[in-house]
C-alpha positions in Angstrom: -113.6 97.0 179.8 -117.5 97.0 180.9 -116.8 101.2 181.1 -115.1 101.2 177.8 -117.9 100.0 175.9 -120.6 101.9 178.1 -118.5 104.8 176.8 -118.3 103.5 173.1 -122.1 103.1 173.1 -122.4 106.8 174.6 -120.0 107.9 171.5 -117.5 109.1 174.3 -115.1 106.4 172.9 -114.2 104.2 170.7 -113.3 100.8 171.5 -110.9 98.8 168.5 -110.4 95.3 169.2 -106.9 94.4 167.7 -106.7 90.7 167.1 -102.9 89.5 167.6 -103.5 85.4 167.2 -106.6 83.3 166.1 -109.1 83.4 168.6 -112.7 82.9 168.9 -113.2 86.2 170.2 -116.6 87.4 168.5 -119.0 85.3 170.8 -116.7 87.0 173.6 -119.9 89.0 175.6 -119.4 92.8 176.6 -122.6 93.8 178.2 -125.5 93.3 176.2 -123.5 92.5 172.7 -120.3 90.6 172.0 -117.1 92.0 170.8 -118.0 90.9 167.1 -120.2 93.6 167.0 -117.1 95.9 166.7 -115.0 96.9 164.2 -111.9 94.7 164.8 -108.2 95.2 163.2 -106.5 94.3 161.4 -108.1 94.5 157.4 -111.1 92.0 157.4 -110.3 90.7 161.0 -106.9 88.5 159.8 -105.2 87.7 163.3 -101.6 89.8 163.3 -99.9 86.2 163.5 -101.7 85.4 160.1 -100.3 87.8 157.7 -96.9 86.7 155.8 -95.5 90.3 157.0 -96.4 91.3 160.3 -94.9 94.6 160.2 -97.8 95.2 157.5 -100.1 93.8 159.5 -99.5 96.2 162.7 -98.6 99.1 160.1 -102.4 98.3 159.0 -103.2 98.6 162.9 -101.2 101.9 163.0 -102.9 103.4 159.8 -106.4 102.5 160.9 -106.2 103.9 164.1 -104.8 107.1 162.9 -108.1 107.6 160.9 -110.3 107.5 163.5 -107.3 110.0 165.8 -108.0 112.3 162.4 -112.3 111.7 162.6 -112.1 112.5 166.4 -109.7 115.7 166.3 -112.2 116.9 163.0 -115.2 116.7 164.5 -114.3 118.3 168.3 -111.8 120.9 168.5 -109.4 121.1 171.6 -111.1 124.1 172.7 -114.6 122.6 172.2 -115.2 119.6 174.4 -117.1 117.2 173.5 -121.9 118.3 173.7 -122.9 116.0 176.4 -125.6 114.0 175.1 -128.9 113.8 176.0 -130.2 112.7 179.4 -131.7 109.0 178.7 -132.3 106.1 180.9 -129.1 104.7 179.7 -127.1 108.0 180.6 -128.4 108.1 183.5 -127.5 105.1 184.1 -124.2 105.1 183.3 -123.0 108.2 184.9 -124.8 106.9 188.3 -122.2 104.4 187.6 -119.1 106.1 187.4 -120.1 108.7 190.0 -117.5 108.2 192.8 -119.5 109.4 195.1 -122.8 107.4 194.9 -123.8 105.5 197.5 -124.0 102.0 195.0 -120.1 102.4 194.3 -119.3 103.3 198.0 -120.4 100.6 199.0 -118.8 98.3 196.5 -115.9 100.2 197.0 -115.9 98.9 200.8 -116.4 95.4 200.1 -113.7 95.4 198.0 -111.3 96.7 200.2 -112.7 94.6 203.0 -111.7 91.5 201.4 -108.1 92.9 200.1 -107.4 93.4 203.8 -109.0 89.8 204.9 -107.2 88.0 202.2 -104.1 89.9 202.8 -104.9 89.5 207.4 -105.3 85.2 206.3 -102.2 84.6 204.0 -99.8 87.1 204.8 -98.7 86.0 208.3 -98.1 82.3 206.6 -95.9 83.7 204.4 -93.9 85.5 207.1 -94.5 82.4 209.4 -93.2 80.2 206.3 -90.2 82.7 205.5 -89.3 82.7 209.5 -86.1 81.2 210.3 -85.4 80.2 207.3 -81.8 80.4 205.1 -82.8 82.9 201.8 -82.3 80.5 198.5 -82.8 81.5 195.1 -85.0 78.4 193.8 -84.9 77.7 189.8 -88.2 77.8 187.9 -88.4 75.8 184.2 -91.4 76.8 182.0 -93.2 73.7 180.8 -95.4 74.4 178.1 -96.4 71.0 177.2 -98.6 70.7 180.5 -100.9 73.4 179.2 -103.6 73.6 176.4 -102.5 76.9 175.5 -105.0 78.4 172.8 -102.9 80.9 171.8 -99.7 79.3 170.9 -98.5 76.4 168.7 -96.7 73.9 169.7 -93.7 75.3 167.4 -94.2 78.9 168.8 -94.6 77.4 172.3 -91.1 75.4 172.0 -89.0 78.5 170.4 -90.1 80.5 173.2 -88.9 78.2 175.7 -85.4 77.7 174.3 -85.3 82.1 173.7 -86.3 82.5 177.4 -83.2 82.2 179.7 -83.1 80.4 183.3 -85.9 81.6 185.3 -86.1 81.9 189.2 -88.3 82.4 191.2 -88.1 86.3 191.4 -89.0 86.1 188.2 -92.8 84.8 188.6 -94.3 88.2 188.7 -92.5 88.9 185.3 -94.2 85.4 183.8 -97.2 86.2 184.6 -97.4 89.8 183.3 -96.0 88.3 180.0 -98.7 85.3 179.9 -101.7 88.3 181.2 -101.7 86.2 184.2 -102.9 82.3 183.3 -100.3 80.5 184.7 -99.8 77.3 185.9 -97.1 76.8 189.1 -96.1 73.0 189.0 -93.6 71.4 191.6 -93.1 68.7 194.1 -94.6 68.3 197.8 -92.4 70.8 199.8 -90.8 72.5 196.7 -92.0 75.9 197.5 -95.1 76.1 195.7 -97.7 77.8 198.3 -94.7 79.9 199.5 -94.2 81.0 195.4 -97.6 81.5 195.3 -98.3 83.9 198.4 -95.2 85.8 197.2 -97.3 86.2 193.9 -100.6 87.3 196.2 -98.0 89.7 198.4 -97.6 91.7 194.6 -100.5 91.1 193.1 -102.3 92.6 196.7 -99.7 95.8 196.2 -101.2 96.2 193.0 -105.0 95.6 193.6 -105.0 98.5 196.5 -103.4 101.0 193.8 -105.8 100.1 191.1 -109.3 99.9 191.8 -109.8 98.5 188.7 -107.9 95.3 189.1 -109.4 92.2 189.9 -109.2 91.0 193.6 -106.7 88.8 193.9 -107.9 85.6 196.3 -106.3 82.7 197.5 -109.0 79.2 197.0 -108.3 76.3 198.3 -109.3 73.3 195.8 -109.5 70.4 197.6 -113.6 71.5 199.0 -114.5 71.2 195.1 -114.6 67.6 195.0 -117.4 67.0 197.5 -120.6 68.2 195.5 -118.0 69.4 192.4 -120.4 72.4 191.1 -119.2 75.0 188.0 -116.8 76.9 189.3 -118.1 79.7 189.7 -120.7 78.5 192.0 -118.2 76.9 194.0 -115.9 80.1 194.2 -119.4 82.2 195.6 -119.4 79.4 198.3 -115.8 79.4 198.8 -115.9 83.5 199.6 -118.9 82.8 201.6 -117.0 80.0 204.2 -113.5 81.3 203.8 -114.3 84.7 203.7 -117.4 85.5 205.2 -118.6 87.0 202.3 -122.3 88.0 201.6 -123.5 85.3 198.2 -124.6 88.2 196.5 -121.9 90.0 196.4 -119.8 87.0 195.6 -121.6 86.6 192.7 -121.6 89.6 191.3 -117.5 89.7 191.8 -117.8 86.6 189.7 -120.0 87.6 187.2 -118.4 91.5 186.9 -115.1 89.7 186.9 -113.9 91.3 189.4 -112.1 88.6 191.0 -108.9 86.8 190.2 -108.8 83.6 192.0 -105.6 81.6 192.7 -106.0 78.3 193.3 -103.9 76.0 195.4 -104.3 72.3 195.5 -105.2 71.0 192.6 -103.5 67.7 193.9 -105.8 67.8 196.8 -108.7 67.4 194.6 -109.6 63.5 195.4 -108.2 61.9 192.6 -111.0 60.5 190.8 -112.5 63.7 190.7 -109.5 65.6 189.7 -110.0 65.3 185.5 -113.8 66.9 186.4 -112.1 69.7 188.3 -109.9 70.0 185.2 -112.8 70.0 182.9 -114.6 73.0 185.3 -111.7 75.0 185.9 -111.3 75.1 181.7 -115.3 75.6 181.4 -114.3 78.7 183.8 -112.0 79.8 182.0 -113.8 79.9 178.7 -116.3 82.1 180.1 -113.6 84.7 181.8 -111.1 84.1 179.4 -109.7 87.6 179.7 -109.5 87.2 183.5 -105.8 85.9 185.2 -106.3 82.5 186.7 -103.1 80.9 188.3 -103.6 77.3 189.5 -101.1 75.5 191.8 -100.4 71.2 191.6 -97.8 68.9 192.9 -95.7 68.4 189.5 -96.5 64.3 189.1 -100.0 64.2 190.3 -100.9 66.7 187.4 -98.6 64.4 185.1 -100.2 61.4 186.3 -103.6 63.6 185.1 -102.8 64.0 182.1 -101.7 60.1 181.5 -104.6 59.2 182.7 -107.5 61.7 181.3 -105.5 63.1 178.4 -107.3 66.3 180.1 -104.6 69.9 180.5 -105.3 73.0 181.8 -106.4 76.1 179.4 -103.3 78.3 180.2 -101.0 80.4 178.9 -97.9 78.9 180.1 -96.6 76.3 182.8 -93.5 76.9 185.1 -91.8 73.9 187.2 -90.1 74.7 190.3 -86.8 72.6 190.6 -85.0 70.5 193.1 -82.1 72.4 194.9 -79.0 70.9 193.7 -75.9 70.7 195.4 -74.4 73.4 195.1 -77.3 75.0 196.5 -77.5 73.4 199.7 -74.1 74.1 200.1 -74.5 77.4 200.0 -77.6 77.5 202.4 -75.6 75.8 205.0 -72.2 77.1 204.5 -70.3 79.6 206.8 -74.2 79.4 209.2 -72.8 77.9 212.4 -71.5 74.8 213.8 -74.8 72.6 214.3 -75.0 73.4 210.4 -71.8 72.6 209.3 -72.1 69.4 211.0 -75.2 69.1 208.7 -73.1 69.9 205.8 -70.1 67.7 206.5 -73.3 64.8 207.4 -74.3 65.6 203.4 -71.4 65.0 202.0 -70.6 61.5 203.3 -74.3 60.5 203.2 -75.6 60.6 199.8 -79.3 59.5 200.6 -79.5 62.7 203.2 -78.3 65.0 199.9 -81.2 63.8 198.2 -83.7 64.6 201.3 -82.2 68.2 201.3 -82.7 68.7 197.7 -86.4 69.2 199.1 -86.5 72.9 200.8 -89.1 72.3 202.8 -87.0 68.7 204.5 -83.8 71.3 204.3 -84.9 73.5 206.3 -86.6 70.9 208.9 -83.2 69.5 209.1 -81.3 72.7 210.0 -84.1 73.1 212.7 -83.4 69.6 214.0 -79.7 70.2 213.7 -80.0 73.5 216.0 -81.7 70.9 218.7 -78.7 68.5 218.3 -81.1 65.7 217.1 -79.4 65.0 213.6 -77.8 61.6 214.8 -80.8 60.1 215.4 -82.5 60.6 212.0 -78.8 60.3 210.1 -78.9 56.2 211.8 -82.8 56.0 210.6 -82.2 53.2 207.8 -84.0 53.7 204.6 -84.8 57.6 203.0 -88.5 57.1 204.0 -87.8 56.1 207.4 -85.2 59.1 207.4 -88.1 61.3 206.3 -90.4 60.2 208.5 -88.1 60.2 211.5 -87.2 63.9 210.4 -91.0 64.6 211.2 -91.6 62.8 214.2 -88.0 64.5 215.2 -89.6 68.1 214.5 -92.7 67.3 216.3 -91.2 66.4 219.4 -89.3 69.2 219.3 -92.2 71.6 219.3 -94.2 69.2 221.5 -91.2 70.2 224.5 -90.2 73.3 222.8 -91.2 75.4 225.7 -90.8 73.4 229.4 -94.2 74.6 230.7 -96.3 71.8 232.0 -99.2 71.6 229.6 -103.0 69.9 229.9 -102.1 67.5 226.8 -100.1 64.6 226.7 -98.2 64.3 223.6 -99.6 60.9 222.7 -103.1 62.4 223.3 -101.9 65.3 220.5 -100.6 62.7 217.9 -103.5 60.7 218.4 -106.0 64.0 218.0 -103.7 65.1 215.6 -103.7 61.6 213.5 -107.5 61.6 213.8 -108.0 65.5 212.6 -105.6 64.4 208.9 -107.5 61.1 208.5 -111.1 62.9 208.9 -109.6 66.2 206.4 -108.1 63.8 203.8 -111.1 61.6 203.4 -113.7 64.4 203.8 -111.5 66.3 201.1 -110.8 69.4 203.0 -107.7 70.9 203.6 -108.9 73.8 206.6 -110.8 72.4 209.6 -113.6 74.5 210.9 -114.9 73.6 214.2 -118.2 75.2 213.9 -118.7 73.5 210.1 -118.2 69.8 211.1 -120.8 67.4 209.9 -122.0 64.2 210.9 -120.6 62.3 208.2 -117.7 62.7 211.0 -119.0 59.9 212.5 -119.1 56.0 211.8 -121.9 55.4 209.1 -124.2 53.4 211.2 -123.7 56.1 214.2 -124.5 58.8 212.2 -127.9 57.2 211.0 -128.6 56.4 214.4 -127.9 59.7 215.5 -129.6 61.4 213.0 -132.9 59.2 214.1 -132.6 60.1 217.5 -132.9 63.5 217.0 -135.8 63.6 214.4 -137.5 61.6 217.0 -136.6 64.0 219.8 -137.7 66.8 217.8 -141.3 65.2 216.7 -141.9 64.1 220.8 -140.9 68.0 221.9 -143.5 69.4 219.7 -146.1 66.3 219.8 -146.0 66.8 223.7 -147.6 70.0 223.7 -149.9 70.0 220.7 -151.3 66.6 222.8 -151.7 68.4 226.2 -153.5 71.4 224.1 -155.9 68.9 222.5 -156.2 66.6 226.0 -157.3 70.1 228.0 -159.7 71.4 225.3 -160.9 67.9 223.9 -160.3 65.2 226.5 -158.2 62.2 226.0 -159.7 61.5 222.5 -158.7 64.8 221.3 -155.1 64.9 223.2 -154.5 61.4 221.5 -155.3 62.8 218.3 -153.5 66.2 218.6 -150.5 64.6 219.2 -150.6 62.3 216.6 -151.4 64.3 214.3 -148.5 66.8 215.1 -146.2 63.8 215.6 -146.6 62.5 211.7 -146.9 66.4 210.5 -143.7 67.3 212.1 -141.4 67.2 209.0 -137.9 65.1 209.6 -136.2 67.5 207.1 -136.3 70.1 209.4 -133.5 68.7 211.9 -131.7 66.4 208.9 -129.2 67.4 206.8 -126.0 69.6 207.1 -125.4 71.3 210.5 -126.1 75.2 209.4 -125.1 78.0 212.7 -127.6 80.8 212.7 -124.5 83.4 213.7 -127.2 86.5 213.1 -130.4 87.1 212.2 -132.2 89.2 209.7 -135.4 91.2 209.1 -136.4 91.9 205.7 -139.9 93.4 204.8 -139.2 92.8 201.0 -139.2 88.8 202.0 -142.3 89.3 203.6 -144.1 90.6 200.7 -142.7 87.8 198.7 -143.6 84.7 200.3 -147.0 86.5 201.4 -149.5 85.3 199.5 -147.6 81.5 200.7 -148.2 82.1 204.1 -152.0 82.8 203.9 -152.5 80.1 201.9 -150.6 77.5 204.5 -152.5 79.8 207.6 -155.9 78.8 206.1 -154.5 75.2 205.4 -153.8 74.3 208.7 -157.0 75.9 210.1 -159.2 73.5 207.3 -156.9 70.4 208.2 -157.7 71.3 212.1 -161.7 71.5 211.7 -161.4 68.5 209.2 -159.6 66.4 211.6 -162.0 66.8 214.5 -165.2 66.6 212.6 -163.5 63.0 211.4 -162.8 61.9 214.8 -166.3 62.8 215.4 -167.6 61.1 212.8 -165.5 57.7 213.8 -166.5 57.8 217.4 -170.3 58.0 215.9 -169.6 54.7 214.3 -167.9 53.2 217.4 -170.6 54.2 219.5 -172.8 52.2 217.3 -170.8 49.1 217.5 -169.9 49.6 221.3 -172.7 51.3 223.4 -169.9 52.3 225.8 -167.7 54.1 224.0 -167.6 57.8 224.4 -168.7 59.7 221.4 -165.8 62.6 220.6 -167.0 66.3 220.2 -170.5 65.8 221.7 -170.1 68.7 224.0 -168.5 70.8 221.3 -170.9 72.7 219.4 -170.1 73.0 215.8 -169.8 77.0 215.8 -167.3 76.4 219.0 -165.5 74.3 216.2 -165.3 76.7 213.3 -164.1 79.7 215.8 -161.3 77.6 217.3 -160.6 76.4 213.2 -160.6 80.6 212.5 -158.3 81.0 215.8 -155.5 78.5 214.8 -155.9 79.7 210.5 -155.7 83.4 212.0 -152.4 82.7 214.6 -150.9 80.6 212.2 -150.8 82.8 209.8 -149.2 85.7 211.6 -146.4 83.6 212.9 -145.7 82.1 208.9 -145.7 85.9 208.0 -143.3 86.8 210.7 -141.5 84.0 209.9 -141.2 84.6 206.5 -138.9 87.8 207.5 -136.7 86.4 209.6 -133.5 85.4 208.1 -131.0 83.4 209.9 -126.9 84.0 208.3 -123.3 83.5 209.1 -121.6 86.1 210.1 -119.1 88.4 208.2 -115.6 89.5 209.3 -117.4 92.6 210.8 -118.3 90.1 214.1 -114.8 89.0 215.0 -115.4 85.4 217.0 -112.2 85.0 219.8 -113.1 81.0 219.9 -113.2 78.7 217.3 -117.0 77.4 218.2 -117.9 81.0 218.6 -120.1 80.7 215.9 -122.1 77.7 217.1 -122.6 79.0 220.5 -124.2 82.3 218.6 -126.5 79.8 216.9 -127.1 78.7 220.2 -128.4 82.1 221.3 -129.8 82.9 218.3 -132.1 79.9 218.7 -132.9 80.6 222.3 -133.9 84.8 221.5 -135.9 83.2 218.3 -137.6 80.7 220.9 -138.7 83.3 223.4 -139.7 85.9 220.9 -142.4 84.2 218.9 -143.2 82.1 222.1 -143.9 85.4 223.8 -146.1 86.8 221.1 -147.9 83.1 221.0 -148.7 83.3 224.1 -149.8 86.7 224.4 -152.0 86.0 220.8 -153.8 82.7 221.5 -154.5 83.8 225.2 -156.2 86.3 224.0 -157.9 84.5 221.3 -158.5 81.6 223.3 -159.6 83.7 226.3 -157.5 81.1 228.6 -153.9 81.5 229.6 -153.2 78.1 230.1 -153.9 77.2 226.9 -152.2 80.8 225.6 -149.1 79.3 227.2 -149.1 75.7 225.9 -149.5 77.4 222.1 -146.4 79.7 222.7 -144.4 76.2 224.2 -145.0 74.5 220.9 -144.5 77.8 218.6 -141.4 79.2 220.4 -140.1 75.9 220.4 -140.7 75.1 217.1 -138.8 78.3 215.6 -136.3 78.0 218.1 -134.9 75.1 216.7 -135.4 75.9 213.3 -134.0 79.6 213.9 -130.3 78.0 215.3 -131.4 75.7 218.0 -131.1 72.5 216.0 -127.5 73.7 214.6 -126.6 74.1 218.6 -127.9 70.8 219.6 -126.8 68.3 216.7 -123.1 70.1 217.0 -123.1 69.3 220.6 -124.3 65.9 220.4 -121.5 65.4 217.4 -119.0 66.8 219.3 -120.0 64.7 222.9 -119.8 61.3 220.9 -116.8 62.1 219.1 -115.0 63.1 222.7 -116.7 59.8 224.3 -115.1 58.1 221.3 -111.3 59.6 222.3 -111.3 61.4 218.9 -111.1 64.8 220.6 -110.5 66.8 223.7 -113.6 67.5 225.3 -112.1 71.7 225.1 -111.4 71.3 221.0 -111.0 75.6 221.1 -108.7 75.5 223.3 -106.2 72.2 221.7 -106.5 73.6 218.2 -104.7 76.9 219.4 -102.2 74.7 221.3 -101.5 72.8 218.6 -101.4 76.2 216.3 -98.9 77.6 219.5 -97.0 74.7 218.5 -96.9 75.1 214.8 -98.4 72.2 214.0 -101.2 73.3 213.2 -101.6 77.4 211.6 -104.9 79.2 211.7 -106.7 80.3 208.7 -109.8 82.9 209.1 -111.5 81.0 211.6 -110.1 78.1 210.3 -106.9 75.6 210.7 -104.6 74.1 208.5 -101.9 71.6 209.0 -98.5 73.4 208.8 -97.8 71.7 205.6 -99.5 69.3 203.3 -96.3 67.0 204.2 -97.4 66.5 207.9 -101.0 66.2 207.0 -99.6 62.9 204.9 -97.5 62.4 208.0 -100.4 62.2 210.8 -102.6 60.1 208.0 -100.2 57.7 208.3 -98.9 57.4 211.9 -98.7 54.1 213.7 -100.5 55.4 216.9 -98.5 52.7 218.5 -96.1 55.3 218.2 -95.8 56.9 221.7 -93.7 60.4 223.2 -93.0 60.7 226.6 -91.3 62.6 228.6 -88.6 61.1 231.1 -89.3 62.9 234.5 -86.3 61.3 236.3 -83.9 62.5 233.6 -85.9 65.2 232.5 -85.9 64.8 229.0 -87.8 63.1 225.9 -87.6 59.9 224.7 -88.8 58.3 221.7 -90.3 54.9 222.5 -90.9 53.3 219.0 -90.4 54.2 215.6 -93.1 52.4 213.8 -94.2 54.4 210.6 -96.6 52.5 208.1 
């Protein structure tokens, strides 16, 4: 669209908007203008759907469009081309633009294909993983209009479509969404099928987004982050292709603002519920802005009916489709003619009606024909209730994986359900749905042992840098001046520095262009903390004066000093501190991109870690080797570079390491994790309880995260070494 009209305003085209149904589309913004500075059709603007006859109303179209065919043909003959016009700034411009080969759309060009083959590295192998083993069922889709504020449609419209439309199934999606231009809305309950519809959906959408270079980027989003600061969405989708994509900000934003992204999001039930009518209201504002963009949203069927009860608040789609409960016949035909274990399954169905309506879920249907393959269906078929039947389906399937293979392995399955258990409580009430170990905070923690925490290491980071600032002034100014120096530096020593959100410093940056900008800043701070140094001491000075008058024995500060001593060591520290704020103000720390592969989960910490440490010795070294020379004293050259390395070594990654560390020590002291969490996660991912996602994981299925939230950890699994197999102790579900 964007080179349409840079085309129209070159008078290389002309652009007609055709207006089929009333829409506000003249405050829609194309560039610089809006598309009401075009000459729409039909005759004076009147929507298609408007006119009594529509067949006049697109003959108008026809006609209209045929005399500017006719104006074009007149005025350049097939064997005159076009005159290019002028060379202007504009031109330029533009044809920089749409030159393949400049560097500019090269580059963008990579980027884009970068994150079509992340997106497509992530959520592929979960589909495959999801589609694995499993019986191929046809599952029905209803279209559900009502659940959507659709803008374009009436009510009546909306209603005659849905009775014309025959049954839908799923194979059909791709065809609903080309007909609704892609704003769709995929509704159904937990374990229906929705994420599996939905990465189907991304598998065609991808296919068509590496053919066309022009179609948006299709990208899986996970809602359920939204809820903790709940920005627009559009700042939230930069930050989401920033953590679950490694994406540079920059050129997140730009995707967002080009429109050059079509985001799917999953989860809309995940959203904490008293934030999920605000997530409504900023997906809508969204898609007011990018109204000509697809946008497919994903929700458990009654939370999002529950929504609308509640908040009177609907989605601004096109269309809504429901995916159904199998029915009987269906299951039959899943288990029919399989093998035995699943005929037993069958035969169990049709005597047991409460087990029918557990299979009616394909998600529990196929966990039962894996727990009927390990001859473990009795068990759950003499359960009791249908909930205590689900849940004993789960626990049934976890002990299956749990002994799965008969290697001896470091974990104890009661230490997994209880890591487990303790991961789904900590997702679910931080509202996440993807763990990343190098990304936990220490709102982890109890309240009152995070605060204490948190004081512990402010404190630990004003006594590491008060230390040496006191030694400094101790050597040059006796015990006076070491007194003050280090409580000076004590109550200067910002806490913001080491609070907040752990942040890993994965690489670091130079940029000369940041230099120039925070310049003129760092001279004025240089020459600040030079006055505040001269000012201090001639204070203390002046204080001892008094004392001395008061107490005959008390040692006047600063007699031996002489005052031009003073000023040159004021000159030294405004000169050195300057340097270091300019080199500092060029030194960028980042996360890294996909580029930098990481083969641990805390890989990106530990590069923090050593980012932190190389930061450290670096502007130590040149510290050192600056105030030596300065201060014409090595000793004190040294004790400058302590406090300076130190100083941007923690602020350059070192902090990050530390607080992760410390967070990660208490929560292992606590029990809440293995002291190797790397290495668990990918057991438990080995295990298919857990599937990674990026560098993150993801419970195998939103039903076992419930599961784990709400296990009885007096639930224990063992395994039986005199008869060599596993027993379940208790069943105690809340």
């Amino acid at each position: 669209m964007k080179r349409a009209i840079d085309r129209h305003k070159l008078k290389e085209a002309i652009v007609i908007p055709i207006i089929v149904r009333p829409v506000t589309w003249q405050e829609t913004p194309i560039g610089n203008s809006t598309l009401g500075s075009l000459q729409a059709l039909p005759k004076d603007t009147k929507p298609v759907t408007s006119w009594k006859n529509r067949d006049e109303a697109w003959m108008d179209v026809a006609r209209e469009i045929g005399k500017v065919a006719n104006e074009l043909l007149g005025k350049f003959s097939i064997s005159q081309p076009p005159p290019s016009p002028l060379p202007s700034e504009e031109n330029t411009a533009f044809l920089h633009r749409a030159t393949p080969s400049s560097k500019s759309e090269r580059e963008q060009e990579r980027q884009r294909r970068q994150l079509l083959s992340l997106v497509e590295t992530d959520w592929m192998q979960h589909l495959h993983a999801s589609l694995a083993g499993q019986v191929e069922m046809i599952l029905r889709l209803q279209q559900w209009p009502d659940a959507v504020a659709n803008p374009w449609l009436t009510v009546v419209q909306e209603r005659a479509s849905l009775v014309a439309d025959g049954p839908l199934t799923d194979d059909h999606l791709l065809d609903v969404y080309d007909k609704e231009q892609g704003q769709l809305l995929v509704l159904g309950e937990a374990g229906s099928g929705k994420t599996t519809l939905l990465l189907k959906l991304l598998r065609d959408l991808l296919a068509r987004a590496y053919q066309d270079e022009l179609h948006p980027i299709p990208v899986i989003f996970l809602l359920s982050s939204w809820s903790v600061h709940q920005p627009a969405l559009e700042e939230w989708l930069v930050q989401e292709l920033h953590t679950m994509y490694d994406r540079d900000p920059e050129i997140a934003r730009q995707w967002v603002a080009d429109h050059a992204l079509f985001p799917l999001l999953d989860g809309l039930d995940e959203v904490e519920e008293s934030a999920r009518a605000a997530c409504v209201e900023a997906i809508n504002a969204y898609q007011d802005a990018h109204s000509m963009n697809p946008l497919v949203v994903c929700c458990r069927s009654t939370d999002y009916e529950h929504l609308i009860r509640q908040s009177q608040q609907k989605l601004r789609l096109r269309q809504a489709v429901c995916l159904q409960s199998l029915t009987p016949q269906q299951i039959d035909g899943a288990l029919t003619n399989k093998d035995a274990e699943l005929d037993a399954v069958l035969t169990a169905m049709h005597r047991d009606p409460d087990l029918q309506e557990l299979a009616t879920c394909p998600f529990i249907l196929g966990l039962l024909m894996k727990i009927a393959r390990n001859a473990r269906l009795n068990a759950i078929l003499s359960s009791g209730s249908l909930e205590a039947r689900r849940q004993h389906l789960f626990a049934s399937y976890i002990e299956s994986t749990l002994y799965r293979r008969k290697q001896v392995t470091q974990y104890l399955p009661d230490q997994t359900l209880s890591w487990l258990a303790w991961l789904a409580q900590r997702l679910t009430t931080s509202h996440q749905s993807v763990f990343y170990l190098d990304r936990i905070q220490f709102d982890w923690l109890p309240q009152e042992q995070a605060r204490r925490l948190s004081l512990i290491l402010v404190l630990l980071f004003r006594l590491l840098i008060s230390v040496g600032a006191a030694v400094e002034g101790l050597r040059r100014f006796g015990s006076v001046g070491g007194l003050a120096f280090g409580l000076i530096s004590f109550f200067l020593t910002r806490p913001t520095l080491v609070k907040g959100e752990i942040e890993p410093a994965e690489k670091v940056i130079w940029s000369w262009a940041q230099v120039k900008q925070y310049l003129a800043g760092s001279l004025f701070s240089g020459v600040t903390i030079g006055a505040i140094l001269v000012t201090g001491i001639m204070l203390l000075s002046a204080v001892s004066i008094l004392l001395f008058f008061a107490f005959p024995t008390f040692t006047v500060f600063g007699l031996n000093v002489p005052l031009s001593s003073l000023l040159t060591d004021g000159i030294i520290v405004a000169l050195g501190s300057t340097l270091l704020l300019i080199i500092e103000s060029g030194w960028t720390s980042e996360r890294l991109d996909e580029q930098y592969p990481l083969r641990r989960p805390d890989d990106g910490i530990r590069r923090s870690g050593r980012r932190g440490l190389i930061a450290g010795l670096i502007f130590g070294g040149v510290s050192c080797l600056m105030f030596s020379l300065f201060l014409s004293n090595v000793i004190d050259g040294v004790l400058c570079g302590w406090i300076v390395g130190l100083w941007f070594g923690l602020l350059n990654g070192g902090v990050a390491w530390i607080k992760h560390f410390l967070l990660r020590w208490l929560l292992w002291r606590d029990g809440s994790i293995p002291w190797d969490y790397s290495a668990f996660l990918n057991y438990a991912a080995e295990r298919m309880l857990l599937r990674k996602v990026g560098r993150g994981y993801q419970f195998f299925h939103p039903l076992f995260l419930n599961h784990f939230v709400t296990l009885d950890m007096s639930v224990l699994i063992h395994q039986d070494v005199e008869q060599g197999q596993e027993v379940v102790d208790a069943l105690d579900f809340s």
